[in-house]
C-alpha positions as CSV (number, residue, x, y, z in Angstrom):
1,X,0.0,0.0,0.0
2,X,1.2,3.5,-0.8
3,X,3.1,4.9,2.4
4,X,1.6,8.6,2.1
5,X,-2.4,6.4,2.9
6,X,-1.1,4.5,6.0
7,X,-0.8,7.7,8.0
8,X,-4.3,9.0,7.6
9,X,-5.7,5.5,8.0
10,X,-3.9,5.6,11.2
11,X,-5.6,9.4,12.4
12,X,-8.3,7.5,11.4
13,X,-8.5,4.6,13.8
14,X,-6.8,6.9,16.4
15,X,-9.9,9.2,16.4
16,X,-12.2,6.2,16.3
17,X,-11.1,4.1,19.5
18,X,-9.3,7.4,21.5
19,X,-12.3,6.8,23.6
20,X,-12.6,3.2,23.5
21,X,-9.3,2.2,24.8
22,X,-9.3,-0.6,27.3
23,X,-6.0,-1.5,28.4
24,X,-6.1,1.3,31.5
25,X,-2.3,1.7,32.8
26,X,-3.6,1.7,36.5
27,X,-4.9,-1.7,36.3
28,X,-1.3,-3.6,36.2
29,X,1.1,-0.9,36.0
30,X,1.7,-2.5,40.1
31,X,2.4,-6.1,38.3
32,X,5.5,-4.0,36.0
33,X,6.8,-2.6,38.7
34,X,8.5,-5.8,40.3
35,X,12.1,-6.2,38.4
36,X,12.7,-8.9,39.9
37,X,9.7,-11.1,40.1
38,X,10.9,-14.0,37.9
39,X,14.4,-14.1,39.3
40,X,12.9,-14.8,42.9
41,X,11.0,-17.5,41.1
42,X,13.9,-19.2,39.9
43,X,15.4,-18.9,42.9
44,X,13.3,-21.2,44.1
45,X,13.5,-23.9,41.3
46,X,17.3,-23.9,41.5
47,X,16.6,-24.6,45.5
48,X,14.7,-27.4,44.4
49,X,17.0,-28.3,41.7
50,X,20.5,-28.1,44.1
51,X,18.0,-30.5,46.6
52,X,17.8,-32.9,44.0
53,X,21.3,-33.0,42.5
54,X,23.2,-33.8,45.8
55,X,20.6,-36.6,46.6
56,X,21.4,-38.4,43.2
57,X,25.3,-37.3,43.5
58,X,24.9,-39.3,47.0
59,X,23.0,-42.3,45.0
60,X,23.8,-41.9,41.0
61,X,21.3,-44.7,39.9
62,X,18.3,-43.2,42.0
63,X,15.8,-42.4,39.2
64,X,13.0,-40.7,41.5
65,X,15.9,-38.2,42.2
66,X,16.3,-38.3,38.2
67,X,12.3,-37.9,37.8
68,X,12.2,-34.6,40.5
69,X,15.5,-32.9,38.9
70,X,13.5,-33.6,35.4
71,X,10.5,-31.9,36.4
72,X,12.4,-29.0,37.9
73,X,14.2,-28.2,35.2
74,X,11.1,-28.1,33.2
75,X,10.0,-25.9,35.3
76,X,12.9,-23.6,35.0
77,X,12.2,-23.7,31.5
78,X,8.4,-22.3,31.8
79,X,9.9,-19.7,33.7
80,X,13.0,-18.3,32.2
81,X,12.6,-19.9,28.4
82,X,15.3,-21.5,28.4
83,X,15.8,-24.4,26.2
84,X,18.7,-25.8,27.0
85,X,16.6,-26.6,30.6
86,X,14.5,-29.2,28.0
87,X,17.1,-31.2,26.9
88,X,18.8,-31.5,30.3
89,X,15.3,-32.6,31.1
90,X,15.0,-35.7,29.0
91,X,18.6,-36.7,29.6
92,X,17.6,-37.1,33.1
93,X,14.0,-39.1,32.1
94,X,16.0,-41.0,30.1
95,X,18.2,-41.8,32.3
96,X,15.2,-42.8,34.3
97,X,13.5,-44.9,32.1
98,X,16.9,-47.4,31.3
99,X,17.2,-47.5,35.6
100,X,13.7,-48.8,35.7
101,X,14.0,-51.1,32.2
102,X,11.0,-48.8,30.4
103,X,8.4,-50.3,32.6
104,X,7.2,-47.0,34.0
105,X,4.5,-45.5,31.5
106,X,4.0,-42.2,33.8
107,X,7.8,-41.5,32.5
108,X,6.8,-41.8,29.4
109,X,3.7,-39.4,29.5
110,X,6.9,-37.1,30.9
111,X,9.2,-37.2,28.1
112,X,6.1,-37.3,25.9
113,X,4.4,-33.9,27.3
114,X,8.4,-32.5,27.3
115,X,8.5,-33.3,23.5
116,X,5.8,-31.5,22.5
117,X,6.9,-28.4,24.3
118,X,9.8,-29.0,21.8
119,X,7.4,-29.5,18.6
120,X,8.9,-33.1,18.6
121,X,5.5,-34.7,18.3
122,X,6.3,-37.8,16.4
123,X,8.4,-38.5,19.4
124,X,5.7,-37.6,21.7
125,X,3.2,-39.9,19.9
126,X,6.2,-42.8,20.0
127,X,6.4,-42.1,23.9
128,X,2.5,-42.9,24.4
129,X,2.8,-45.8,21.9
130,X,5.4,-47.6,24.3
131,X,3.5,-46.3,27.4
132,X,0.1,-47.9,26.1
133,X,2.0,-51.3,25.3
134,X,3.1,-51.8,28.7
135,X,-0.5,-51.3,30.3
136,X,-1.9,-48.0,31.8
137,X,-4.4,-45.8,33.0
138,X,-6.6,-46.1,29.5
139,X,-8.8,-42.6,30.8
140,X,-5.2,-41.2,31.3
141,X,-3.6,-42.4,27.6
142,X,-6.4,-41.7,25.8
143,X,-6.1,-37.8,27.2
144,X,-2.7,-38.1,26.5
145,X,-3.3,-39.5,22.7
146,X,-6.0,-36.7,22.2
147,X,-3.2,-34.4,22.3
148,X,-0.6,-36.0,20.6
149,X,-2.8,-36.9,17.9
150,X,-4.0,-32.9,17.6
151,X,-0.7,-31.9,16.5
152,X,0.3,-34.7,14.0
153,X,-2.9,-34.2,12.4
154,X,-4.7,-37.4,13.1
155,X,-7.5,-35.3,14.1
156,X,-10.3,-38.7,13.4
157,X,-8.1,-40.3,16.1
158,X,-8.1,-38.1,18.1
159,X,-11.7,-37.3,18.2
160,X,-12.3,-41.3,18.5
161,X,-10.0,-40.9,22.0
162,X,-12.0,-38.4,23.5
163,X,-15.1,-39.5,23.0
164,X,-13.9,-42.8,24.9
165,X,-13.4,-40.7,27.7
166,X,-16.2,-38.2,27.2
167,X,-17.2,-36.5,31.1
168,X,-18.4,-33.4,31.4
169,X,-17.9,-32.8,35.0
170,X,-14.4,-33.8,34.4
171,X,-11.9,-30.9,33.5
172,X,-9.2,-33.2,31.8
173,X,-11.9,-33.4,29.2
174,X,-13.3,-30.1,29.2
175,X,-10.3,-28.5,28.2
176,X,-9.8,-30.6,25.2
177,X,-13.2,-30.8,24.4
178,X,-12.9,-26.9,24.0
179,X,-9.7,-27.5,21.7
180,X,-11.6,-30.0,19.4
181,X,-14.7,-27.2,18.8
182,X,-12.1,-24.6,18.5
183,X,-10.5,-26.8,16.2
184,X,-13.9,-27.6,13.9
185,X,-14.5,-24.0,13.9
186,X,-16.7,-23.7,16.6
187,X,-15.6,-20.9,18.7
188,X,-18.6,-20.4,20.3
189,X,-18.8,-23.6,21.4
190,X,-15.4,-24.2,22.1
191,X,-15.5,-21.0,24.6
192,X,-18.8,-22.9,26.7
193,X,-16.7,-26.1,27.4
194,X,-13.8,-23.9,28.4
195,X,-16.3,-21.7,31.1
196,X,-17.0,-25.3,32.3
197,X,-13.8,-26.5,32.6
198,X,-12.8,-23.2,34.5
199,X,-15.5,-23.8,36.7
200,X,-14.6,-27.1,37.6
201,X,-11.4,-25.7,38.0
202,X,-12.4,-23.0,40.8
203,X,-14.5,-25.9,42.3
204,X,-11.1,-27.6,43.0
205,X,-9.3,-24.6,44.2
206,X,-6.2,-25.8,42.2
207,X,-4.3,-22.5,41.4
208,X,-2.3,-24.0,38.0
209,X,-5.8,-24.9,37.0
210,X,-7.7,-21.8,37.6
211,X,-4.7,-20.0,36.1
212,X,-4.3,-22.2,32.9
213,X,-8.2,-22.5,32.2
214,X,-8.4,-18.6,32.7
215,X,-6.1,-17.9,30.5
216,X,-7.2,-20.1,27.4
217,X,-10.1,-18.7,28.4
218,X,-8.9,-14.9,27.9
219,X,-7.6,-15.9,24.4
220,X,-10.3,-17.5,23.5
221,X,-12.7,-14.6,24.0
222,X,-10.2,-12.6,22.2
223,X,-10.2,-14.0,18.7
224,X,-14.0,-14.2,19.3
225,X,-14.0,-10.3,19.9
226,X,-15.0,-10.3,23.3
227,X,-12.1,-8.0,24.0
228,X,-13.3,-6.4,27.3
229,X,-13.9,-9.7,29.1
230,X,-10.5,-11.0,28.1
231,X,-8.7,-7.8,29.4
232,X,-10.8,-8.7,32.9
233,X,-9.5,-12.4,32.7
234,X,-6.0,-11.3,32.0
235,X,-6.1,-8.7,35.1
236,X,-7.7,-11.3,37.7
237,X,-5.3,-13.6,36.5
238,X,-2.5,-11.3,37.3
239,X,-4.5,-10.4,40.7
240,X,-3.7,-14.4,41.4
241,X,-0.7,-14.6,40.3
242,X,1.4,-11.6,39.1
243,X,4.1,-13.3,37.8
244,X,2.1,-14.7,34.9
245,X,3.7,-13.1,31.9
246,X,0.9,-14.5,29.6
247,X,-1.5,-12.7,31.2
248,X,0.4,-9.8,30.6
249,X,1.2,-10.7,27.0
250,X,-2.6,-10.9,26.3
251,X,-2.9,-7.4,27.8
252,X,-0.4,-5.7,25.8
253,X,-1.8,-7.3,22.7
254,X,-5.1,-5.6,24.1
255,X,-3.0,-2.1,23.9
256,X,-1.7,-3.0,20.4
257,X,-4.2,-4.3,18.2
258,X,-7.2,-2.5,20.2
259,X,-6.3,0.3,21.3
260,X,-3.6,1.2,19.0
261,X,-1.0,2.3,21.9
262,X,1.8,0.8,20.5
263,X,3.6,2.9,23.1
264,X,1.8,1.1,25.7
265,X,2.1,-2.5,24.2
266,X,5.8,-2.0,24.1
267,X,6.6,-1.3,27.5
268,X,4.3,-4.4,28.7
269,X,6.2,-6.6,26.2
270,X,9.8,-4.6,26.8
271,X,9.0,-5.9,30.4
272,X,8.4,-9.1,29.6
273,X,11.7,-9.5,27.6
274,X,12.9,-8.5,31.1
275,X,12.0,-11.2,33.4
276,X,12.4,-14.4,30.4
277,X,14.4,-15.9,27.8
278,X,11.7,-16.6,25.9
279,X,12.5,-14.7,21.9
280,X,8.7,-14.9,20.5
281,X,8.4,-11.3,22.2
282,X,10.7,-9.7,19.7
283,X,8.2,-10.6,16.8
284,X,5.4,-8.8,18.4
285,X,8.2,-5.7,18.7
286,X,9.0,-6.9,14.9
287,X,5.2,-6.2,14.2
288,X,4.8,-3.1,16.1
289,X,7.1,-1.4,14.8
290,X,6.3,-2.4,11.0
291,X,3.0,-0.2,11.8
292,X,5.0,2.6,13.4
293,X,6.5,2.4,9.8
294,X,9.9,2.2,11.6
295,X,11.3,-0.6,9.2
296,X,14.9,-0.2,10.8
297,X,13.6,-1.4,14.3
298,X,11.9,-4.6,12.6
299,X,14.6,-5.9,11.4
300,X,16.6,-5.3,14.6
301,X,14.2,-7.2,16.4
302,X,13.6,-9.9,13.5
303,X,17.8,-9.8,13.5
304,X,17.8,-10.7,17.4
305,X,14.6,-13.2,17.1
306,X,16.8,-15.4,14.3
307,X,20.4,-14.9,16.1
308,X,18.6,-16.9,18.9
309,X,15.9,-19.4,17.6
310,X,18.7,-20.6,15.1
311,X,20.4,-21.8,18.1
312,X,20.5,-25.8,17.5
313,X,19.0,-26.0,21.1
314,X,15.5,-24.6,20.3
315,X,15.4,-27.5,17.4
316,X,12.0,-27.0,15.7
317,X,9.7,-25.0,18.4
318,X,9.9,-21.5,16.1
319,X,9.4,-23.2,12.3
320,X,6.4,-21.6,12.1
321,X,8.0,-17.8,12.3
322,X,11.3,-19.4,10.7
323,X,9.4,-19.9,7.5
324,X,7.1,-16.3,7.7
325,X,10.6,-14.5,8.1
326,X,12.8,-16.3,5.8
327,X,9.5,-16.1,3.1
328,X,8.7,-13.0,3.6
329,X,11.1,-10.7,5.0
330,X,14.5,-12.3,3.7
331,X,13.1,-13.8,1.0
332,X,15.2,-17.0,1.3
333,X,12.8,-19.8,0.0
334,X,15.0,-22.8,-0.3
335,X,15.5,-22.1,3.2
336,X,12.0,-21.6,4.1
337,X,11.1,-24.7,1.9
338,X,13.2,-27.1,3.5
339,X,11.6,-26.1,6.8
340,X,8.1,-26.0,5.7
341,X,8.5,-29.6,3.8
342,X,9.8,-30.9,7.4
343,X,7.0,-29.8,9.1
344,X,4.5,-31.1,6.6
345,X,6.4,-34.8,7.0
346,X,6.2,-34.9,10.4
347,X,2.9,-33.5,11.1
348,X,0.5,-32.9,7.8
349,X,-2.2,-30.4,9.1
350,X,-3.8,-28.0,7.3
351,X,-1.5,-25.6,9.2
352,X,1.9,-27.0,7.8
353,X,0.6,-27.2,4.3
354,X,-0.8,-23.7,4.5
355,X,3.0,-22.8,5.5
356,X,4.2,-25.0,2.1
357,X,2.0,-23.5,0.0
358,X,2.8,-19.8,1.4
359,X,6.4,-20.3,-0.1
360,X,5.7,-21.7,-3.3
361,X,2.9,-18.5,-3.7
362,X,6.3,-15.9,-2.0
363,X,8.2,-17.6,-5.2
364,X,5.6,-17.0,-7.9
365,X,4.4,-20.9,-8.1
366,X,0.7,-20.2,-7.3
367,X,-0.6,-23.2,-9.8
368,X,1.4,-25.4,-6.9
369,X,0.5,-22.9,-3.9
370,X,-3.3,-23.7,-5.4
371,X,-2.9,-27.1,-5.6
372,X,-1.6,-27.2,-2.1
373,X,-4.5,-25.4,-0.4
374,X,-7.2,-27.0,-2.5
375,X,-6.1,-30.8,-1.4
376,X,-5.4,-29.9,2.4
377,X,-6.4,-26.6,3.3
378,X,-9.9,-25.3,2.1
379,X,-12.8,-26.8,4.3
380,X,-10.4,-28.2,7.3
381,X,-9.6,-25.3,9.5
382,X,-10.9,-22.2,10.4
383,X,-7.4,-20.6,11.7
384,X,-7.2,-17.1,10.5
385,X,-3.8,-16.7,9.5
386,X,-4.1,-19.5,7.2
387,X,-7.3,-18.8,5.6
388,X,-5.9,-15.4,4.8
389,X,-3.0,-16.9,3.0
390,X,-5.6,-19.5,1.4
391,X,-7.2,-16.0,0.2
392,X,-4.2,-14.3,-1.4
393,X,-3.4,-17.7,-3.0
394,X,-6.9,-17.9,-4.5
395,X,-7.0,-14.5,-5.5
396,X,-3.9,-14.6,-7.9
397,X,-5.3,-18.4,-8.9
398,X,-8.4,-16.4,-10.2
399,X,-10.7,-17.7,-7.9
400,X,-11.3,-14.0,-6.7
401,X,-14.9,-14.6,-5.6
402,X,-13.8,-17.0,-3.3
403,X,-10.7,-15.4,-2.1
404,X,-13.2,-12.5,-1.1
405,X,-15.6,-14.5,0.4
406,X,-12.4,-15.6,3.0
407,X,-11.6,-12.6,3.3
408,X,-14.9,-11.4,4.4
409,X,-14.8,-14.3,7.2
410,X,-10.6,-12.9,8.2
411,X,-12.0,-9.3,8.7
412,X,-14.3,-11.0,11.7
413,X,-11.1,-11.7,13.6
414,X,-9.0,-8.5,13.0
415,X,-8.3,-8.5,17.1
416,X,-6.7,-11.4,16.6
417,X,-5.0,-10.5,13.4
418,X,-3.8,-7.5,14.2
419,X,-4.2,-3.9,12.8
420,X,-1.5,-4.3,10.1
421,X,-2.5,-7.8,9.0
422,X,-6.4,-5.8,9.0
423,X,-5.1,-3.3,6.8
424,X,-3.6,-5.8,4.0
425,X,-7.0,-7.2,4.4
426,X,-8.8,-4.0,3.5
427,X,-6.4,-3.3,0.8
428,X,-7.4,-6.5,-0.9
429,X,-11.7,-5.9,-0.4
């Protein structure tokens, strides 16, 4: 779009929301204000984790000492972001599992949930395999198997594994009953079986719970508009625990894509970058300042993003932005391809073939980008970000009727889009 329109489309939206803002600096300017919240939290883990270590240096082959460092050091990982935390991790559950001859299955379920925080889900899926063949908990595997199966796209399975298990009252299933409507489209109802699963949640009194259902909860209302009660979520999250950094993420998207305050949004998310490791905040920097129009500072953020996630340690947990910024912004394809045909071998969802299509389209093959999103795109998922691609795939296929049409359907989620990804969209209508 011509640079000289973007500024008065901005006094535009400024005028519109000036009074609509919701992200009020007086709500959780008290939750910024702690520099050192997350270091007194590690503190603690690395308490827990020196406890640990000198048992098993006292008896090397204890594998319950193994188990307790493991889960510590995930842990540490949730809190600081660091990866290398993960792979110390399952070095110590392996460990474990040869000490005890692979006759555990709980282990497994371990180093299963551990490898999809690393986007290793074959391996995660391998893990329940072996746990299920030594006999287990079926309520627990099948749980277990519902969420491996999400992610490697065996979604019939995975519906088939759920159903087996299908309890209302119980929250184990609520919260992936909510995943599988979310994941048919059905945000509406996908949002109900969350309120339940939050309520059985507060019925336990379980903080991780009440904090973890809460938060989905937030996002969810978020991509279905309902901007104002996710901004309360976020805050009474925050009033429970104010080291919750997601809670805080959520509310400086608020600032950004709602209200338009990118000054706002980037002092929550400069924060942030404070207390964790974690790099995904620099994209949302990356993105802010695109808008600003300040192309220098996106690519010093996108710069510091890669110089991290192309550490060997963070394997394949940031493929997804890997192949946006190689396609889009470095315009690197055979780089971005060989990424994006990884992810579609290990896990074909609509999501990973959107991504392969997206760099055959960035290259000018849009007969193949077609092909792509007409065999395993159209008609299975209702994620925004890929039907917009889908849209700008059809469009230059000549399918412009249908491309608007998407389109149409993107605009409904422009919260959880964003403002610059809403103004591409209105360029194209």
């Amino acid at each position: 779009m011509n640079r000289i329109i973007i500024p008065l489309f901005l006094l535009c939206i400024f005028t519109a929301c000036k009074n609509n803002k919701i992200a009020n600096p007086s709500d959780y300017n008290a939750y910024l204000s702690d520099d050192k919240r997350m270091e007194k939290q590690l503190e603690k883990v690395n308490t827990e984790i020196s406890f640990w270590e000198k048992r098993l240096l006292a008896d090397t082959g204890n594998y319950v000492d193994m188990q307790k460092m493991a889960s510590n050091f995930t842990k540490r990982f949730k809190i600081s972001g660091t990866a290398e935390d993960l792979h110390t991790a399952d070095s110590l559950y392996a460990r474990s599992l040869s000490k005890i001859k692979y006759t555990q299955p709980e282990l497994f379920f371990s180093i299963s949930q551990n490898a999809i925080t690393q986007h290793r889900f074959q391996d995660a899926w391998k893990y329940l395999q072996l746990a299920d063949s030594i006999g287990v908990n079926p309520y627990v595997i099948k749980l277990l198997k519902f969420d491996a199966a999400m992610e490697i796209g065996l979604y019939q399975q995975a519906e088939y594994n759920l159903l087996q298990v299908k309890n209302e009252n119980e929250f184990d299933y609520l919260i992936r009953k909510a995943k599988l409507e979310d994941h048919l489209g059905h945000l509406g109802k996908a949002i109900e079986f969350m309120e339940k699963a939050l309520y059985q949640a507060n019925e336990s009194g379980k903080k991780e719970m009440i904090l973890w259902s809460k938060s989905n909860l937030a996002d969810m209302y978020g991509h279905a508009g309902r901007v104002k009660e996710a901004y309360k979520n976020y805050l009474e999250i925050l009033n429970i625990d104010s080291s919750y950094l997601h809670a805080l993420k959520g509310i400086a998207w608020i600032a950004y894509s709602h209200d338009k305050n990118t000054k706002e949004a980037k002092r929550i998310i400069e924060y942030i970058s404070s207390q964790t490791n974690m790099p995904d905040h620099y994209l949302m920097l990356a993105e802010i300042a695109e808008w600003e129009g300040d192309d220098a500072m996106k690519k010093q953020y996108i710069s510091k993003f890669l110089t991290e996630v192309e550490k060997p340690v963070y394997g394949n947990m940031y493929n997804k932005y890997l192949i946006t910024i190689y396609t889009e912004d470095l315009k690197n394809f055979d780089k971005a391809m060989v990424i994006a045909e990884k992810e579609v071998n290990s896990r074909p969802t609509p999501e990973t073939y959107n991504w392969l299509a997206w760099v055959y389209y960035q290259k000018g093959d849009v007969l193949k980008a077609y092909d792509l999103i007409e065999k395993f795109v159209l008609g299975k998922t209702s994620e925004p970000h890929t039907l917009l691609h889908a849209a700008y795939i059809l469009n230059d296929a000549g399918k412009k009727s249908d491309a608007k049409k998407i389109l149409k359907e993107c605009k409904e989620s422009s919260f959880e889009l964003g403002p610059l990804t809403t103004l591409k969209i209105n360029s194209l209508l």
